[in-house]
C-alpha positions in Angstrom: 27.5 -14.5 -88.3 29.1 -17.3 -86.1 32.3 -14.6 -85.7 30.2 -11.8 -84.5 28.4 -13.5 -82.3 31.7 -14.8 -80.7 32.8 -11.5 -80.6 29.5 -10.0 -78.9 30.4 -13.0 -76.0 34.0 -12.0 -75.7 33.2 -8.5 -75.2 30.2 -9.7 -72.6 32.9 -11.5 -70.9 34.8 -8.8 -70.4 32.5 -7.1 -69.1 31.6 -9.3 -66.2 35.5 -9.3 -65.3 36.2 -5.8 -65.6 32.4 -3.9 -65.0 30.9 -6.1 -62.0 33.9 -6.8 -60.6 35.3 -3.2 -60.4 35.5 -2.1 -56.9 35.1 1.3 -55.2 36.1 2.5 -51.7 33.0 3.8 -50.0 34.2 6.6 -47.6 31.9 5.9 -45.2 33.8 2.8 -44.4 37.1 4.7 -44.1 38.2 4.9 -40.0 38.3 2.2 -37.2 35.3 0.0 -36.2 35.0 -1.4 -32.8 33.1 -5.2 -32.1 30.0 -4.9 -30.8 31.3 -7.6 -28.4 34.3 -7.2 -27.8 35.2 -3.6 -28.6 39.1 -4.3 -28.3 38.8 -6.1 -31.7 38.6 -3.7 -34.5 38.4 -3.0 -38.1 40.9 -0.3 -39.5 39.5 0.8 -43.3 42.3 3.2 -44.9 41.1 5.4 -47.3 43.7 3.9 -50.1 42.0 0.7 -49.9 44.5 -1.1 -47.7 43.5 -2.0 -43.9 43.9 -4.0 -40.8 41.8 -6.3 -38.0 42.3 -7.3 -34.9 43.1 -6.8 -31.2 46.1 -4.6 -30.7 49.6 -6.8 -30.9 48.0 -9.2 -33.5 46.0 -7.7 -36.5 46.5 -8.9 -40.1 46.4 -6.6 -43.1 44.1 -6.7 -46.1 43.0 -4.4 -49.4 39.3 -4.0 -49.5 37.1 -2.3 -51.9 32.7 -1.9 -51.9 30.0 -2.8 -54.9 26.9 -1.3 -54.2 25.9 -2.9 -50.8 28.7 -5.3 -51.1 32.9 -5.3 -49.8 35.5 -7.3 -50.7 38.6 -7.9 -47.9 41.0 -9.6 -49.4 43.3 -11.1 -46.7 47.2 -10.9 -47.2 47.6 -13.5 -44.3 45.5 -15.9 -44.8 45.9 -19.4 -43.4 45.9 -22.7 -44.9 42.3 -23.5 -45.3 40.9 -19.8 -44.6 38.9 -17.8 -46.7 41.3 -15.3 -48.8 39.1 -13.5 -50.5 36.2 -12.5 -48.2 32.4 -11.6 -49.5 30.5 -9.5 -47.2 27.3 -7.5 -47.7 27.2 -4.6 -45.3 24.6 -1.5 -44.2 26.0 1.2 -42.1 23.4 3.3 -40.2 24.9 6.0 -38.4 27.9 5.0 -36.8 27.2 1.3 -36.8 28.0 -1.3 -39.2 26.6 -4.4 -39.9 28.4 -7.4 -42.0 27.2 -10.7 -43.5 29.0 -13.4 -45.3 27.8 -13.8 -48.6 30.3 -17.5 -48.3 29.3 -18.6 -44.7 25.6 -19.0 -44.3 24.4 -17.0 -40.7 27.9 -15.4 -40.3 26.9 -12.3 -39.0 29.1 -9.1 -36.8 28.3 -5.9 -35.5 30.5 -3.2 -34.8 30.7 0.7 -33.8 32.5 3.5 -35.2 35.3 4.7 -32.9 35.1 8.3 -32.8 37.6 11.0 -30.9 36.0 11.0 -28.0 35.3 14.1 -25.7 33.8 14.6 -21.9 30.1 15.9 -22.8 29.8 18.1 -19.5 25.9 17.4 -19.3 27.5 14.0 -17.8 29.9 15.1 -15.3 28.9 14.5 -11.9 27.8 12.1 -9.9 24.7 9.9 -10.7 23.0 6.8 -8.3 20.5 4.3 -10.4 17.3 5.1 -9.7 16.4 1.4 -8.4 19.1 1.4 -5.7 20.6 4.6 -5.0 23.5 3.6 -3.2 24.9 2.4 -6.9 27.0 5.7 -7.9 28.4 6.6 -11.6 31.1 9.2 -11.2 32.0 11.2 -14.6 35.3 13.5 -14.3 35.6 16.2 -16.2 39.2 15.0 -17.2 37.9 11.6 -18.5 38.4 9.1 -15.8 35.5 7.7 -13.7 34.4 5.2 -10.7 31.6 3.8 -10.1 30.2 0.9 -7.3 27.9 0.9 -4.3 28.4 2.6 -1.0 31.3 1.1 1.4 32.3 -1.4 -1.4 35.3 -0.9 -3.9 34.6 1.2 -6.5 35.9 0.1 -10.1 38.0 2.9 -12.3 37.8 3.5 -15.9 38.5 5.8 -18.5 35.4 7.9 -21.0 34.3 9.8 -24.0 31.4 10.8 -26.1 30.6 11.0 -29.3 27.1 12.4 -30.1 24.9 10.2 -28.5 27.5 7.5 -27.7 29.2 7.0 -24.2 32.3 5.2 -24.5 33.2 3.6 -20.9 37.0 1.4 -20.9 37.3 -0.5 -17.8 40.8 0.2 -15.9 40.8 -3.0 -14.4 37.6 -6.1 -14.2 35.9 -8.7 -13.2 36.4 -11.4 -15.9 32.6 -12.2 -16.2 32.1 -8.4 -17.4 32.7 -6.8 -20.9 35.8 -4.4 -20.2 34.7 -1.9 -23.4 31.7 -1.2 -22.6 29.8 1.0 -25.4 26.1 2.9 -24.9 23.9 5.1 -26.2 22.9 8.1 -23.6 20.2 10.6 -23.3 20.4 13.5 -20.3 17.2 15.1 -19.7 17.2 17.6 -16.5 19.0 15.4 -14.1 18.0 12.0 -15.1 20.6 10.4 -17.1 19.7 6.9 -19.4 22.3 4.7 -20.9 21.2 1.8 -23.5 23.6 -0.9 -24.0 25.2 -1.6 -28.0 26.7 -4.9 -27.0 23.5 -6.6 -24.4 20.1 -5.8 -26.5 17.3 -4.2 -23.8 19.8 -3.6 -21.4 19.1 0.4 -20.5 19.7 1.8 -17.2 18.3 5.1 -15.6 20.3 7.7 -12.6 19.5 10.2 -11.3 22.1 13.3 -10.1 23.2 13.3 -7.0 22.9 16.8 -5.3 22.4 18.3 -2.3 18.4 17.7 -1.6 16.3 20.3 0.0 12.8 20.7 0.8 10.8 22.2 -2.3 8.4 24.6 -0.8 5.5 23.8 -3.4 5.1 20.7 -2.8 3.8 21.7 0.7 0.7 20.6 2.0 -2.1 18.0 0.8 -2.4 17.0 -2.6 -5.5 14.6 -3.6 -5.7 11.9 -6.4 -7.4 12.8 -9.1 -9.0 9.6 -10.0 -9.8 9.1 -6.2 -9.7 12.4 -4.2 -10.0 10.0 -1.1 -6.2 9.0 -1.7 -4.0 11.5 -1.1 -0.2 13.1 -0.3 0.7 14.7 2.7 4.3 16.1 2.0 5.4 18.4 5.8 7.8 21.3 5.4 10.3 19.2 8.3 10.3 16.6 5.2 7.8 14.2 6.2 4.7 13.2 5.1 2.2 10.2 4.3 0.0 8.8 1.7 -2.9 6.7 1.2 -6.6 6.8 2.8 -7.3 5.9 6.1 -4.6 3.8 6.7 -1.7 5.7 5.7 2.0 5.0 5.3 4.4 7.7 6.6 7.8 8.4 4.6 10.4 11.2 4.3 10.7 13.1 1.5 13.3 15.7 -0.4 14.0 17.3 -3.8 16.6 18.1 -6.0 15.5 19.9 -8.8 12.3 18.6 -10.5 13.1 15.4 -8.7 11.1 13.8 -6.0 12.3 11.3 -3.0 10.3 9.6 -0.7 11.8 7.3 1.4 9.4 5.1 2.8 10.1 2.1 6.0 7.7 -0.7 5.0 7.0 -4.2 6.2 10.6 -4.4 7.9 12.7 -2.8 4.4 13.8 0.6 3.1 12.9 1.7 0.0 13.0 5.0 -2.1 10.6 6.3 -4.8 11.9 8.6 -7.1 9.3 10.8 -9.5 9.8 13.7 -11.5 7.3 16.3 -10.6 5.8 19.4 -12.2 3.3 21.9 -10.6 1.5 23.9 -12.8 -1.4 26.4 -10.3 -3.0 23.7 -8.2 -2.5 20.5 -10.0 0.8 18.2 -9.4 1.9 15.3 -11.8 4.6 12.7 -11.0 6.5 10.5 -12.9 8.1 7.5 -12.4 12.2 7.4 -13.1 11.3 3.5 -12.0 8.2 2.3 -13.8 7.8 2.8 -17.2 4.3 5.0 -18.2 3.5 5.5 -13.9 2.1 9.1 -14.2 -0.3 10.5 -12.1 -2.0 13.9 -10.9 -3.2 15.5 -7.9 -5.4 18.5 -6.8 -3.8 20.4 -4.6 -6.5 20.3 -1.4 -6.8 23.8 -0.4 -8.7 23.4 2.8 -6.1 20.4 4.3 -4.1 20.5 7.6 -0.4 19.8 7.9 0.0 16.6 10.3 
């Protein structure tokens, strides 16, 4: 009895070396993974279960293999005193990959999935940020890019896409700016939005820079619908005013479904951009600037131009 029970532990034993030990190579790992912060420092996973980490010029090498939500790197230049044998449990959502030390307690890194990139053409143009239009993005269609404020040096740099990511390299930098910078981008019409990876809530809006004209629709007196006593006055020569009584005269253009009106107030410039729609007599704009800022109008059929 005493010998089979030894040899039920033996074989137990060998299980937990062999079975819970036995390491697979997840394919989904396999290809190079980018810092979150600091995108020149990368993960390359080889499908053969060897690999390498890094900045370019000084990577080491290591064999890695997964368990269920868990990988193993095991590092073939490890230091005196460093971790060899690294314990990491890891989700990948999408193209973004998550790690955390199962050896050092809060040791936790983000990265991306570098992708071969291409030039999406829905982003190649020219875009200002709808807060201050004299910031300009400039997309080429052969990959390279500026972008700065009017009259000031514009900084280069290089881009891709991949699905929903833009990938923007910086040719040259300020040091207090990330040089990789990696974002997620939605183009709707002409508005363009880009949500930071590496700076959490940092998303920007533009809006495409075109030649802007006078949309013929928008003509004449449009009355607020929660108050018909506040109203717009857009003229076809491209200026107009708002409010009750006291009113406040602007300019105003269009490119596309976009909306412009330039306004000289209390000694400053400023520019409110909207999206508008017309559907019969009834006009609703939309902020590009203020999150949820929608309103509608009735057109006023009986108003005068002034």
């Amino acid at each position: 009895m005493k010998k089979l029970f030894g040899i039920i532990i033996l074989i137990f034993g060998i299980f937990l070396l062999t079975g819970c030990n036995a390491g697979e190579i997840n394919q989904d790992f396999v290809g190079t993974w980018e810092w979150l912060h600091g995108p020149e420092w990368r993960y390359v996973f080889n499908a053969d279960g060897t690999g390498n980490r890094g900045v370019p010029g000084d990577t080491e090498t290591f064999s890695w293999s997964t368990n269920n939500d868990r990988i193993n790197i095991n590092r073939n230049q490890a230091a005196s005193g460093e971790i060899r044998n690294e314990r990491w449990s890891f989700i990948i959502s999408g193209n973004s990959l998550t790690l955390n030390s199962l050896q050092e307690a809060g040791l936790s890194f983000s990265y991306i999935r570098r992708l071969d990139g291409q030039q999406n053409p829905l982003i190649i143009g020219i875009w200002q940020m709808n807060f201050d239009l004299s910031l300009h993005y400039i997309f080429k269609a052969d990959g390279t890019g500026e972008r700065g404020f009017d009259g000031s040096e514009m900084e280069a740099f290089t881009w891709s896409t991949s699905n929903n990511h833009l990938n923007m390299d910086m040719i040259y930098q300020n040091q207090n700016y990330i040089r990789n910078e990696r974002w997620t981008f939605t183009v709707s019409e002409n508005v363009l939005t880009i949500s930071s990876l590496q700076e959490a809530g940092l998303t920007i809006s533009f809006v495409r820079y075109s030649e802007r004209t006078q949309n013929q629709n928008l003509i004449g007196r449009w009355n607020w619908e929660s108050n018909f006593e506040w109203f717009y006055l857009f003229n076809p020569d491209g200026t107009g005013s708002f409010g009750l009584s006291d009113r406040t005269n602007f300019s105003w253009s269009t490119s596309g479904n976009i909306l412009f009106i330039d306004i000289f107030y209390d000694g400053y410039y400023y520019t409110d951009i909207w999206t508008f729609m017309i559907s019969g007599n009834r006009l609703t704009l939309t902020s590009l600037q203020f999150a949820g800022e929608t309103y509608s109008y009735i057109r006023n059929m009986s108003g005068d131009l002034l």
